[in-house]
N, C-alpha and C positions, 0 to 999 in steps of 0.2 A: 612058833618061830624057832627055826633052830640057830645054836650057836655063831653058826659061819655064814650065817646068812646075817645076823646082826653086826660082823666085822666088815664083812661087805660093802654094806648097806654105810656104816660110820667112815669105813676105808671114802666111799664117793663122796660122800657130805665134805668130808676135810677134804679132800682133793678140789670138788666145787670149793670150796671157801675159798683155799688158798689161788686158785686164779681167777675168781672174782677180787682179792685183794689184788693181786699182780697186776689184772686189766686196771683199777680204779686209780693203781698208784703211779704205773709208769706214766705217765704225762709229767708228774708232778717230779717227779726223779730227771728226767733228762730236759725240761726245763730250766733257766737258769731264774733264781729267786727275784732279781730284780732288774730293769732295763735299762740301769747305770751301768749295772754288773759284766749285761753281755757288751754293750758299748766299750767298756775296759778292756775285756776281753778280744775283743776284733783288733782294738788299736794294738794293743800290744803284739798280737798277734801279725798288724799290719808292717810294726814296725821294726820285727823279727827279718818279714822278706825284705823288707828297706835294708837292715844289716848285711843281708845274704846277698843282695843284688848289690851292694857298695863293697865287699872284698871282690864280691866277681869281678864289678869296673878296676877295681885295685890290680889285680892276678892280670887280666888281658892288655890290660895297659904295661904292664911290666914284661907281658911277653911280646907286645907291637914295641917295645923300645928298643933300639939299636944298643952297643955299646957306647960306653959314654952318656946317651942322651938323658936329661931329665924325663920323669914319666907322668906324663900330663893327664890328672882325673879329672873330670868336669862333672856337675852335677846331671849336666845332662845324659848324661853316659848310666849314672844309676837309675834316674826316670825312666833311661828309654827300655834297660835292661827288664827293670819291674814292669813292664807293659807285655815286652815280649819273653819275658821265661816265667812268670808267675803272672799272668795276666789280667792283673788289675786296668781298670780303666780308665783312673785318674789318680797323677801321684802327684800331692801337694810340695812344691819347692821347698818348702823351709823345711820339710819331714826327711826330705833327701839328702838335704845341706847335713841335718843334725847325723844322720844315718855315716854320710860319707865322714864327717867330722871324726864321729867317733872311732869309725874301723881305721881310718887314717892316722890318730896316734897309735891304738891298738895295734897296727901292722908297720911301725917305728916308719912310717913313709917321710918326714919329717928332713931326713938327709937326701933323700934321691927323688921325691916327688912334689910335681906342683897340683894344685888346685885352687878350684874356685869357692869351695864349701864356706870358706870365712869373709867371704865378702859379700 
């Protein structure tokens, strides 16, 4: 056997190893460890578009208002928002309530805006 044939021959062996390791491991890599874990992960995630959908209601509501007028959010306005721009298919009230709550002192709405989020 000559030399280049033995580097060859070691060159495929490592090469086979290393995507025999790659196939065995990737499952375990982009799985998440535990089903607390991804459960946390979703909601948080859920309640990310809950935020994004409750300045939207914030921002359109303030551009439907006249001068003068108070700017009236309703929680319905974010539910209906998170159905039809990020398409979930069921948005729990009180998640919407907490969602609009929050971007509503966030966005100092406090002086010019009414809602229903605290009731």
């Amino acid at each position: 056997m000559d030399a280049s044939t033995v580097v060859g021959i070691l060159v495929v062996a490592g090469g086979a190893a290393l995507m025999a390791t790659g196939a065995l491991r990737k499952g375990r890599a982009v799985r998440p460890l535990r089903p607390a874990r991804a459960r946390a992960a979703a909601e948080r995630a859920d309640f990310r578009v809950l935020l994004r959908a409750a300045g939207m209601a914030i921002a359109s509501a303030r551009d439907a208002a006249g001068h003068g007028e108070p700017i009236i959010v309703t929680v319905e306005d974010v539910m209906r928002l998170t159905v039809e721009h990020f398409g979930h298919t069921e948005v729990p009230r009180e998640q919407a309530a907490a969602a609009l709550r929050l971007q509503y002192e966030r966005a100092a709405c406090a002086r010019d805006c009414v809602t229903d989020a605290f009731g």
